[in-house]
SEKOL-632092 format. One record per residue (C-alpha): residue number from 0; residue in one letter; z, x, y. Coordinates in steps of 0.5 Angstrom, whole numbers, padded with zeros to 4 digits. Example, Ala and Ser with C-alpha at 12.3 -4.5 7.8 and 13.67 -1.06 7.14 Angstrom:
BEGIN
NODE; n; res; w; u; v
NODE; 0; A; 0016; 0025; -0009
NODE; 1; S; 0014; 0027; -0002
This chain:
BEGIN
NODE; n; res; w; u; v
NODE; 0; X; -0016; 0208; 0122
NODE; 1; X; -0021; 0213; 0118
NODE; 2; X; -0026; 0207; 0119
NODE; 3; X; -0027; 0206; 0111
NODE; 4; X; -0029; 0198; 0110
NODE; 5; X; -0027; 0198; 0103
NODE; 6; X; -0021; 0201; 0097
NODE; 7; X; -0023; 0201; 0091
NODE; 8; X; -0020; 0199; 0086
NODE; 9; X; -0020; 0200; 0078
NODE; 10; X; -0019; 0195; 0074
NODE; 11; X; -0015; 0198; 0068
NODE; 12; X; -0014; 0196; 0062
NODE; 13; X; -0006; 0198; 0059
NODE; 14; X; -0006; 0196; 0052
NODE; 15; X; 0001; 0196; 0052
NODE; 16; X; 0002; 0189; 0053
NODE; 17; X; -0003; 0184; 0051
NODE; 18; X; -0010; 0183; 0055
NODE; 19; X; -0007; 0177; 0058
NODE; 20; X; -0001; 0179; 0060
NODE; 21; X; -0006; 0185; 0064
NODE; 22; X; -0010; 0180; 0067
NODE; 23; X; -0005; 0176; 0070
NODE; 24; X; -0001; 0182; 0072
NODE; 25; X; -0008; 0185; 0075
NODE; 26; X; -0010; 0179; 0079
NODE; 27; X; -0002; 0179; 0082
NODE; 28; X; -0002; 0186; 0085
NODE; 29; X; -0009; 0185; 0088
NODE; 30; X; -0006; 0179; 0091
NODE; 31; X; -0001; 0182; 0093
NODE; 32; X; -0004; 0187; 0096
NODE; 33; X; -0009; 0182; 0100
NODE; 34; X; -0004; 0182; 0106
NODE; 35; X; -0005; 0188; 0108
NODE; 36; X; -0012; 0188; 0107
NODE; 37; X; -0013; 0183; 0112
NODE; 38; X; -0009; 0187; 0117
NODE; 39; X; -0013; 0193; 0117
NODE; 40; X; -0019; 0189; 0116
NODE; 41; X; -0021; 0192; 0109
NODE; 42; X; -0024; 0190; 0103
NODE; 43; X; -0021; 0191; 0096
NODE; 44; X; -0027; 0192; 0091
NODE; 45; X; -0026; 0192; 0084
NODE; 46; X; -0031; 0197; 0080
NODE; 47; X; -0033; 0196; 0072
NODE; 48; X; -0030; 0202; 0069
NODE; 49; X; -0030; 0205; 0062
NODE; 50; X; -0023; 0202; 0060
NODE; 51; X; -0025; 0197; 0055
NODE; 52; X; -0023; 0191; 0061
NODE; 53; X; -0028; 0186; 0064
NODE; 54; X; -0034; 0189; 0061
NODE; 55; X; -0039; 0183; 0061
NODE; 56; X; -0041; 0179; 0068
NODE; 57; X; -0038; 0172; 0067
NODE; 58; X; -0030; 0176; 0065
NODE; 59; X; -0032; 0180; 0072
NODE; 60; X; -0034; 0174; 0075
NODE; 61; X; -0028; 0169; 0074
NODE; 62; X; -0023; 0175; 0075
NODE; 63; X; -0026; 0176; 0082
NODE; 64; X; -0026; 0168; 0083
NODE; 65; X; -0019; 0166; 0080
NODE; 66; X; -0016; 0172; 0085
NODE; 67; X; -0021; 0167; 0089
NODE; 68; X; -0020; 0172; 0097
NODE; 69; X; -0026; 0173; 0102
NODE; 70; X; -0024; 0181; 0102
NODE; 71; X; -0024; 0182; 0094
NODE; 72; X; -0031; 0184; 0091
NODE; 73; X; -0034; 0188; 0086
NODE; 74; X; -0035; 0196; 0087
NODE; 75; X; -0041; 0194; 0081
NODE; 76; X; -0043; 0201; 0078
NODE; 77; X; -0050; 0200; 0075
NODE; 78; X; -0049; 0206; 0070
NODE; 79; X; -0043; 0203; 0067
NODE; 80; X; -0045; 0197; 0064
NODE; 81; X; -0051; 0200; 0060
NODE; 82; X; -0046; 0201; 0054
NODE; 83; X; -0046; 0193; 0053
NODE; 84; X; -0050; 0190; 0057
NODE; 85; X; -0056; 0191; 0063
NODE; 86; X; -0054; 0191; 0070
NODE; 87; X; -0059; 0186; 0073
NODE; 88; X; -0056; 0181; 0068
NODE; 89; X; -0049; 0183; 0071
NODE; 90; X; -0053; 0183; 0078
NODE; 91; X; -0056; 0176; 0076
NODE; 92; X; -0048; 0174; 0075
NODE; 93; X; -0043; 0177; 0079
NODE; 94; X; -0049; 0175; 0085
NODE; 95; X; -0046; 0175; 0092
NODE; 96; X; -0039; 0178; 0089
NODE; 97; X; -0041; 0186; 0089
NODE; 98; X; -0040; 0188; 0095
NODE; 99; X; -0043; 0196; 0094
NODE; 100; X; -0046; 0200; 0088
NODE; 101; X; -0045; 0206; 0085
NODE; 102; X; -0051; 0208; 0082
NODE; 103; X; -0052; 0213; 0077
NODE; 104; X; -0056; 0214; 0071
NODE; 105; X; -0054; 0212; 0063
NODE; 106; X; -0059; 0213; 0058
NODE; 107; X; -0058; 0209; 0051
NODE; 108; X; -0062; 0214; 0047
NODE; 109; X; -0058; 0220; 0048
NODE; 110; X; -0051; 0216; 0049
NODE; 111; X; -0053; 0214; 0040
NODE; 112; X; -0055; 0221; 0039
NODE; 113; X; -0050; 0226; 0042
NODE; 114; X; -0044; 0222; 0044
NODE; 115; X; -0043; 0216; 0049
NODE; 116; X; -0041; 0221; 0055
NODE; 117; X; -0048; 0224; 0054
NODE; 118; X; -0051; 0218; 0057
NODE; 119; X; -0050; 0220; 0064
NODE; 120; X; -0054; 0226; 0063
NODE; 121; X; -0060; 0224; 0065
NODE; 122; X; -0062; 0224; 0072
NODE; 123; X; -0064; 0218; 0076
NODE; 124; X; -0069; 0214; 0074
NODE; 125; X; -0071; 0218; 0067
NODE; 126; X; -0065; 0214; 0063
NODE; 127; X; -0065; 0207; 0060
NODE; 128; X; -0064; 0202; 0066
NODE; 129; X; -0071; 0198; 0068
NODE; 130; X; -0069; 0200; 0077
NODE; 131; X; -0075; 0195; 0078
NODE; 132; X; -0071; 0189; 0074
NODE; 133; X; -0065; 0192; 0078
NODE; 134; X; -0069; 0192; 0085
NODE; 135; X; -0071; 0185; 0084
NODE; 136; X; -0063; 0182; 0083
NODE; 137; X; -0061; 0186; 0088
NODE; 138; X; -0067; 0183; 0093
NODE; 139; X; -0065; 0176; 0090
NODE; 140; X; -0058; 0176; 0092
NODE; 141; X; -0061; 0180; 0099
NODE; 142; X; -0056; 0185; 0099
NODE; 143; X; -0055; 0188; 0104
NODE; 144; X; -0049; 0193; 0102
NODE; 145; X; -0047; 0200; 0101
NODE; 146; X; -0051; 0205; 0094
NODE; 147; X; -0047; 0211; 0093
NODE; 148; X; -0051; 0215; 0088
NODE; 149; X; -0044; 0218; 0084
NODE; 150; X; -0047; 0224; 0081
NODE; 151; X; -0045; 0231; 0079
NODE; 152; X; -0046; 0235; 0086
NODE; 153; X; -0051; 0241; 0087
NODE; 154; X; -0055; 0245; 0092
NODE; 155; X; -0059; 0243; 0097
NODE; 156; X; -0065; 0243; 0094
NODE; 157; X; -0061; 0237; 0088
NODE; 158; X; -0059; 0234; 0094
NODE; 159; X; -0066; 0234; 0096
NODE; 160; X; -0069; 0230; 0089
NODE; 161; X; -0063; 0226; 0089
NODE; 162; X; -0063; 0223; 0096
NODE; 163; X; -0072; 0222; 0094
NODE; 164; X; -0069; 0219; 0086
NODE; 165; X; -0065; 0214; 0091
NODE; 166; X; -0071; 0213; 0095
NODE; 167; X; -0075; 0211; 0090
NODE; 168; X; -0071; 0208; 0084
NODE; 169; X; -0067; 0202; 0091
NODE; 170; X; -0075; 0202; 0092
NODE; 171; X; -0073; 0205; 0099
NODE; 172; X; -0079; 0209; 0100
């Protein structure tokens, strides 16, 4: 064992068959990969990508809720779903079923006039996302779980600022 708590698992879109048909056949391979999951004692967590698939909290919600087993979750990236919502109201929504965060900046502003990648460019806490709001539901839903900040890596002194913006965006110092 490497000692990981969790997969993850990125929940994809194949525009080759109809969207139902891909729901259906994602919730299947989840499912069957629940097994062994339990055997190793190891979550699968699915994180909300940029793939035109389950991208607003109730789709999300009743997607985890119909493959409906205690080690299935969400992987919940704060930065992904700016381009269609805001992540305390997804928060507020999938509650209890993000299991770890991703966290990164998105910067509506910058996405509208330079391409919507760009968005990810601004360093966290100067983009668009209320982190105070964000605190809030997390502290609502009394998270307890994991925040990777999934950023471009650097030298010591970026690792420095960044581990100080975490700190100060979760409201950690």
């Amino acid at each position: 064992s490497l000692g990981a708590t969790s997969v993850l698992h990125v929940v994809r879109y194949n525009k080759s068959i109809s969207y139902l048909q891909n729901y259906r056949e994602t919730i299947d391979i989840i499912r069957r990969a629940t097994d062994a999951a339990e055997k190793h004692d190891i979550m699968i967590l699915c994180e909300n990508v940029w793939a035109s698939y389950l991208i607003e909290p109730m789709g999300m919600a009743r997607f985890i809720d119909e493959i409906n087993h205690p080690l299935v979750g969400i992987y919940f990236d704060v930065g992904n779903v700016v381009r269609w919502g805001w992540p305390q109201h997804w928060l507020e929504v999938i509650g209890k079923r993000a299991k770890k965060l991703d966290i990164k900046e998105y910067d509506l502003d910058v996405a509208m006039k330079e391409g919507m990648r760009a968005g990810f460019g601004k360093p966290l806490g100067e983009g668009s996302i209320d982190w105070k709001a964000v605190r809030k539901e997390l502290s609502n839903l009394d998270y307890q779980g994991w925040a990777t900040a999934e950023v471009k890596g650097g030298d010591k002194p970026y690792l420095a600022d960044l581990a100080t913006r975490m700190d100060k965006i979760l409201g950690i110092a």
